[in-house]
C-alpha positions, 0 to 999 in steps of 0.5 A: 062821371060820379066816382061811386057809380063807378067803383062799389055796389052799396054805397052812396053816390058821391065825388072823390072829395079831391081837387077838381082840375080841367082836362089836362092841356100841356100834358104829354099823352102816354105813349104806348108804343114807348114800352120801356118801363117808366112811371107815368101819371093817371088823372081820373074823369069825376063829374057830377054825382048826378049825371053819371053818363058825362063824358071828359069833363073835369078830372083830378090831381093826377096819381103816379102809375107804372108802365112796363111791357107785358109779356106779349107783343104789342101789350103793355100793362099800366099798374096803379099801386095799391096805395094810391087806389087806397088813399087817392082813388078810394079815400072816403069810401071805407077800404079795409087798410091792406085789403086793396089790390094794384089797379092793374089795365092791359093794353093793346098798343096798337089798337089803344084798346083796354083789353082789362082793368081791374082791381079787388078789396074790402071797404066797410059799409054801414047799411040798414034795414028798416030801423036796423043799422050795422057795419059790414065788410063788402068784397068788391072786384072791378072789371072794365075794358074797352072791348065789350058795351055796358050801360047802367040803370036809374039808381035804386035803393038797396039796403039804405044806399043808392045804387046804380045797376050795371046793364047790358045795352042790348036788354033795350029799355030802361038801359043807358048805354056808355061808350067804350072809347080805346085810348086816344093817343093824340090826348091820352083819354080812354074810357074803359066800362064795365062794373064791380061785383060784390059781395056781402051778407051771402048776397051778391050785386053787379054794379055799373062801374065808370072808373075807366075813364081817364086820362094818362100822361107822361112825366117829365122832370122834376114830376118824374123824380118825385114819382120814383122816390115816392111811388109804391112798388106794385103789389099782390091782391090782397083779397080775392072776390068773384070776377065776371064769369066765376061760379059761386055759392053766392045767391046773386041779387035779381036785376033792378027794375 
């Protein structure tokens, strides 16, 4: 699935720029039953950017992430460190240096439900209108999980980027709906959807985000090593943005058609 239709309201749909690779083979799946805290390793689902409902189908380089319990039975919490989301998940996309939180998913070890996955920041976008070009900063905030459907809509335009609007698929049609897949512990696939608030120029958008689909894995060995020496320590969140369900004085855009 393209990485922009998942990750940010104003901006072009376009790929991660990173080295494609097959859905791993060889690979151990994480084990969520497993809950002692260990790096393990993310590889995120990047098809083409113009079929954003394709499924499983090429990946990139995996991204060192850490597995702990999370405080209550049978959850365990993954966190991709900020750094990683900054300089492998969002390289080309503009992010304010600092402004990224860890990616942090929730699961439900017994289910393989995502129960959350989310993240916030601050990229920097060059918008237009008319003639008109100029930067700005968008707060952005993605949510995700496996535990309520999400869809998406044909792209649009908005302030001179292509966008595609997050959708609930029980609005019927002109809605494409996108499956929410708990974790796969035979393969180490999930697919968690949802979408990403932002917020820029007192306007707010809601997005379609599918950075929720992935595949997790062990490490083992020398990977393992060079994961502990080189992986950031998770952080804090660096910028606050509005999630699903907060009020704010915000005028939020109307739905695309």
């Amino acid at each position: 699935m393209p990485f922009l239709s998942r990750a940010l309201l104003l901006c072009p749909l376009a790929s991660l720029g990173l080295a494609l690779a097959p859905p791993p083979a060889a690979a151990e799946p994480m084990n969520l039953s497993d809950t002692r805290p260990r790096w393990v390793a993310v590889r995120f689902e990047a098809s083409p950017a113009d079929a954003p409902g394709r499924l499983d189908a090429s990946y990139d380089e995996p991204i060192p992430a850490r597995l702990e319990p999370d405080g209550a039975p049978d959850r365990v919490r993954v966190t991709i460190p900020a750094l990683s989301v900054e300089s492998g998940i969002l390289e080309k996309q503009g992010v304010r240096p600092g402004s990224l939180s860890d990616f942090v998913w929730h699961f439900d070890a017994r289910t393989g439900d995502v129960l959350s996955a989310s993240f916030s920041g601050v990229v920097v976008r060059h918008l237009g209108v008319g003639v008109f070009r100029f930067d700005t900063d968008v707060e952005i905030r993605t949510e995700l999980n496996t535990l309520a459907a999400a869809g998406f809509r044909s792209p649009a335009q908005l302030f001179g980027e292509e966008m595609v609007a997050y959708c609930d698929p029980s609005e019927g049609k002109g809605c494409t709906p996108v499956p929410a897949i708990p974790y796969d512990s035979r393969t180490g696939y999930v697919n968690a959807v949802g979408f990403v608030d932002a917020r820029a120029m007192h306007l707010t958008t809601r997005s379609f985000s599918d950075l929720g689909e992935a595949r997790f894995e062990e490490l083992e060995g020398e990977a393992l090593r060079s994961a502990e020496l080189d992986g950031a320590a998770p952080g804090t969140p660096a910028v606050s943005a509005p999630g699903p369900g907060v009020a704010t004085s915000t005028p939020t855009a109307p739905p695309l058609p």
